[in-house]
C-alpha positions as CSV (number, residue, x, y, z in Angstrom):
1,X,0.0,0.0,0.0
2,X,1.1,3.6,-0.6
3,X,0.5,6.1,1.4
4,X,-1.4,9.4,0.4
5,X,1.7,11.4,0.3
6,X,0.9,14.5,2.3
7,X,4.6,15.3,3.0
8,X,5.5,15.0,-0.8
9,X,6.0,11.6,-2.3
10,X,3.9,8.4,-1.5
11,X,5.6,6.0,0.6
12,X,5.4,2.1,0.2
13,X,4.3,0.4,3.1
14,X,4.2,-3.2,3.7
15,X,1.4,-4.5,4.8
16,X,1.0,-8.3,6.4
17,X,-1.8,-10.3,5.9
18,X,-2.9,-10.4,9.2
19,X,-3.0,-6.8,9.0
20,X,-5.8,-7.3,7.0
21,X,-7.5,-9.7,8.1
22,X,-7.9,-8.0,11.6
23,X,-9.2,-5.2,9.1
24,X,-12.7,-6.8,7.9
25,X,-12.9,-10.2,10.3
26,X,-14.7,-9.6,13.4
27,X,-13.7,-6.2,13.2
28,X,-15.9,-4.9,16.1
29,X,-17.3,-2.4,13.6
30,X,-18.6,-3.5,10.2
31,X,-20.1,-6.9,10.5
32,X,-19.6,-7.8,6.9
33,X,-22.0,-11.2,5.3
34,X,-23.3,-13.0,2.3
35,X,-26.0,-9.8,1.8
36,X,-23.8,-7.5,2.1
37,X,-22.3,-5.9,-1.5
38,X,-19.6,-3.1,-0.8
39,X,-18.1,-0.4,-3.8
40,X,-15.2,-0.9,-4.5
41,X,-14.0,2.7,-5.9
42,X,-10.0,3.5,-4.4
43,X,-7.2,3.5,-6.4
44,X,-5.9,0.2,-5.7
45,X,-2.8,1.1,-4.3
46,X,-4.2,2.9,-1.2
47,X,-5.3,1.9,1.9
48,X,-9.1,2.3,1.4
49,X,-9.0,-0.4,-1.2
50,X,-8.3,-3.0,1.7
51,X,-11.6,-2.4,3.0
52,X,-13.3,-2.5,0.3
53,X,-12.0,-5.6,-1.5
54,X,-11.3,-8.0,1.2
55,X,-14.7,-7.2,3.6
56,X,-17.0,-8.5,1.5
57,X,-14.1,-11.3,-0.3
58,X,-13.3,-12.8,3.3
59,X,-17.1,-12.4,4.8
60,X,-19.1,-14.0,1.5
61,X,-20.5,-10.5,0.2
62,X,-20.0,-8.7,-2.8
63,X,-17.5,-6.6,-4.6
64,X,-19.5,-4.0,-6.8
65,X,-16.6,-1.8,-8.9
66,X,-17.3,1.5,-9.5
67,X,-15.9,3.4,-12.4
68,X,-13.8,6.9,-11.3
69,X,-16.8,8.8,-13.6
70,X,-19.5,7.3,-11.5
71,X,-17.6,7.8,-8.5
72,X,-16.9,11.5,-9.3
73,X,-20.4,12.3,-10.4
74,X,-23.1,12.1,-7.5
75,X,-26.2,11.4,-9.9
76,X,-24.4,8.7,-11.8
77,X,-23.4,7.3,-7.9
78,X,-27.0,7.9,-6.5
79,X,-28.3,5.5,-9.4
80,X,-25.3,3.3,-8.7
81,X,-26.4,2.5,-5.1
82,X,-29.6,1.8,-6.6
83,X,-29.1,-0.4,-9.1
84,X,-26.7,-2.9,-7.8
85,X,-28.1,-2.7,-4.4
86,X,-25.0,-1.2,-2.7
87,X,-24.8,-1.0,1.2
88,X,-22.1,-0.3,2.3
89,X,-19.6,3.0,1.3
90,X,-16.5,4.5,2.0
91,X,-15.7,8.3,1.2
92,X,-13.2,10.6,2.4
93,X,-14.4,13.5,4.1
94,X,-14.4,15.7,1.1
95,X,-16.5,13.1,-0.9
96,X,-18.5,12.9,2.2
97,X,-19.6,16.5,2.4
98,X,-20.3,16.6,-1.6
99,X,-22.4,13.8,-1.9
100,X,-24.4,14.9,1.7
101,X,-25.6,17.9,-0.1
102,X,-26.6,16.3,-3.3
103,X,-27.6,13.0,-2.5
104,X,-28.7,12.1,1.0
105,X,-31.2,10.5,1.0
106,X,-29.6,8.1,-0.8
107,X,-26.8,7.8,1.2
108,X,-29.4,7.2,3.8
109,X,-30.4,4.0,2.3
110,X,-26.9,2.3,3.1
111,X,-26.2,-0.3,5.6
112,X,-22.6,0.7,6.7
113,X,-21.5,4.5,5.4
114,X,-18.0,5.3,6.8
115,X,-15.7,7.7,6.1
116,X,-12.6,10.0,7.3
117,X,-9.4,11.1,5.9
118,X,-9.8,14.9,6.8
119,X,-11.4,17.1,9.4
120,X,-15.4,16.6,9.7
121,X,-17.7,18.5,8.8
122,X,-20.6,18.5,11.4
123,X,-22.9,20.0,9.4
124,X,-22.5,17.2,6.9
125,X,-22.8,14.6,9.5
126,X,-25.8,16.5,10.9
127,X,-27.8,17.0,7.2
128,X,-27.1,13.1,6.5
129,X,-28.8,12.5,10.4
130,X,-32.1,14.4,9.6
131,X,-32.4,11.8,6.1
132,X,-33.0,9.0,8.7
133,X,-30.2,7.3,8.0
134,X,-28.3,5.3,7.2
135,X,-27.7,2.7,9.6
136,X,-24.7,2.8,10.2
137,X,-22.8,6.3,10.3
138,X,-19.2,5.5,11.2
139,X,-16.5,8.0,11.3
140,X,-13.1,6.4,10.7
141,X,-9.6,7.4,11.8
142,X,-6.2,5.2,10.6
143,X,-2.8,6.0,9.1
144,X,-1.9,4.0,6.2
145,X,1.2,2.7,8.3
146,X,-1.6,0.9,10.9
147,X,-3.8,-0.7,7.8
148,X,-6.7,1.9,6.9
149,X,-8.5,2.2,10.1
150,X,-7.8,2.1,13.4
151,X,-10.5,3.6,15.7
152,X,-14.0,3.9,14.9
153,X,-16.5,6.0,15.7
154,X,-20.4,5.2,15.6
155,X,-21.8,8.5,15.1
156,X,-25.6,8.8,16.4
157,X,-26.1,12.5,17.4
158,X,-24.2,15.9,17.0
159,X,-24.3,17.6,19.9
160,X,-24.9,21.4,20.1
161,X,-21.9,22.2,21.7
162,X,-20.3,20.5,19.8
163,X,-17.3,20.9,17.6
164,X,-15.5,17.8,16.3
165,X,-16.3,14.3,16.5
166,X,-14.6,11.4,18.5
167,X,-12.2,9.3,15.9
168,X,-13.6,6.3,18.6
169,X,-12.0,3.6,20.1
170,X,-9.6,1.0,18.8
171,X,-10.9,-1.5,16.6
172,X,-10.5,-5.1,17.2
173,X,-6.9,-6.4,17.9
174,X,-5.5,-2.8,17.8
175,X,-4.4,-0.9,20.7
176,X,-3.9,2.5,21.0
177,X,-1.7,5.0,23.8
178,X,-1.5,8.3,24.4
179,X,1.7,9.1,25.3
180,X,3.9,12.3,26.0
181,X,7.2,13.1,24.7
182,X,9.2,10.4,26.5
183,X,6.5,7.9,25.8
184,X,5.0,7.6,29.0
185,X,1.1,7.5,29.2
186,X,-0.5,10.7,29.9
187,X,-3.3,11.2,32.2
188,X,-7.2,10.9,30.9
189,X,-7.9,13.8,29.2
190,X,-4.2,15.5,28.7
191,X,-3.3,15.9,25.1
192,X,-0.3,13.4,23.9
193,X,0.8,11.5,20.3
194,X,-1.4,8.8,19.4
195,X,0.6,5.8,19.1
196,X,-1.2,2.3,18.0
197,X,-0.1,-1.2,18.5
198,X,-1.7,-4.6,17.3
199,X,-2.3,-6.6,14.5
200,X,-2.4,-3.7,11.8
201,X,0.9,-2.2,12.5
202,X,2.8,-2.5,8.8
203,X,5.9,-4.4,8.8
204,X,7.9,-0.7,8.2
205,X,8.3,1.2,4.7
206,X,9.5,0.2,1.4
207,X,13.7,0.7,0.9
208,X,13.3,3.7,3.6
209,X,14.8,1.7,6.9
210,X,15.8,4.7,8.2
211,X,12.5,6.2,8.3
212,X,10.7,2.8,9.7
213,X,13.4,3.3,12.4
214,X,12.2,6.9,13.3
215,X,8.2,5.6,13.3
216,X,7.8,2.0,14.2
217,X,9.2,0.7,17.6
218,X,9.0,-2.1,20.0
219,X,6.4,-1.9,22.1
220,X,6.6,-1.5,26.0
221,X,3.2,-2.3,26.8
222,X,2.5,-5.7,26.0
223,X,4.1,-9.2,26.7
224,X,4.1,-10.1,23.0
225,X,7.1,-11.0,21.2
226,X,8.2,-8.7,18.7
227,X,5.4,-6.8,19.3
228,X,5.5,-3.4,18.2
229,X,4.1,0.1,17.7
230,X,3.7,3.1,15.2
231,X,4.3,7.0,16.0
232,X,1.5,8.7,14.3
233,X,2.4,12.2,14.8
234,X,-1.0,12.8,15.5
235,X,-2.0,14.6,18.9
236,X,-5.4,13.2,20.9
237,X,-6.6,12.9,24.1
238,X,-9.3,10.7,25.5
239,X,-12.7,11.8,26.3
240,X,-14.0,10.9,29.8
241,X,-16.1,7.9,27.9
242,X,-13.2,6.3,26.8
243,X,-13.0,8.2,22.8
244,X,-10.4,9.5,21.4
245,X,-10.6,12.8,19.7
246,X,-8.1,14.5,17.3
247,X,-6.4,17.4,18.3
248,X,-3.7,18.8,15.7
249,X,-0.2,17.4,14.0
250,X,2.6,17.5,15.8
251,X,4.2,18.8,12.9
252,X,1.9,20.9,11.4
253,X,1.0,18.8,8.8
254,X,-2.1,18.5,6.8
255,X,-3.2,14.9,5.4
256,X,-4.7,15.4,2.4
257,X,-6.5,12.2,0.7
């Protein structure tokens, strides 16, 4: 997998299997079956793909492909959630917000709707809401480096005061840890970098060992052998009811996907 090069060029990642596996199998988010048919619209050599190939390939659903011009067009992708019975979708936040404002209610029709990438809009989130639907609104947070997601986040209800939504809790077999500078867990609700452990973590980067070396480290926290973890760069904290929500970058980067 590549990653979506925000910080110039797209790095190769190598991802394991069992990365993948712990993706769509008894995920603890997405239960995936034989009625189940999921689009299958990413570029194939980016994380989102993973999802939406191997979910419905490894649960006995379907693959439907969607063409870039359907994709890109929200009438064409309205009457392709009809007609082949689509239900469930992945956008990134920009697609999201698009297809929100010209076709919700068709979005509202769908099964499992997730998506992430980029900062939320709540208004988006809250339009798609008053549709009735869909049944399952899941906001989705993962670096390429940890296997396309790695918390999830069942959204229900925007809040007044609200400003941002929770990127969740860890999906199954992935473990997250807040931690600060030294890497030492920080207290419940003090900001630190998110750093994730578990079956997703990518074996390191493609002919860059150097820069697996700076990310990717053993991890201190479990008993595991070998077991490691990746530095996300990414600042959180965790909400009293045990969510994670995004802060900022601790380098002032912004992921673009």
């Amino acid at each position: 997998m590549y990653t979506s090069g925000s910080t110039g060029i797209p790095k190769g990642v190598l991802v394991p299997h069992q990365a993948i596996s712990r993706l769509v199998i008894n995920n603890g988010y997405a239960k995936i079956g034989t009625h189940d048919r999921v689009a299958f619209a990413a570029n194939p050599a980016f994380d989102a793909s993973t999802f939406e190939v191997w979910a419905p390939l490894l649960n006995g659903g379907s693959v439907v492909v969607i063409d870039t011009d359907t994709f890109t067009d929200s009438h064409r992708l309205r009457d392709a959630l009809d007609r082949y019975q689509i239900t469930t979708l992945f956008l990134t936040t920009a697609l999201f917000n698009q297809f929100v404002a010209s076709i919700g209610s068709a979005l509202a029709k769908l099964t499992y709707l997730l998506c992430g990438g980029e900062q939320e809009n709540l208004e988006s989130f809250s339009m798609l809401m008053k549709h009735g639907g869909p049944d399952n609104l899941i906001h989705c947070y993962g670096p390429t480096e940890v296997t396309t997601f790695a918390t999830t986040y069942n959204v229900t209800k925007i809040l007044n005061q609200q400003d941002r939504l929770p990127i969740g809790r860890p999906i199954s077999n992935t473990t997250t840890y807040v931690l600060d500078q030294y890497r030492r867990p920080v207290p419940i609700g003090c900001e630190g970098e998110l750093y994730i452990g578990g079956a997703g973590v990518a074996n390191g980067y493609l002919n860059q060992s150097a820069l697996t070396a700076e990310r990717f480290f053993s991890n201190p926290f479990t008993k595991q052998p070998d077991a490691r973890m990746y530095k996300t760069g990414d600042l959180v904290r965790y909400l009293p009811d045990g969510n994670l929500i995004f802060v900022s970058r601790n380098d002032h980067q912004v992921k673009i996907r």
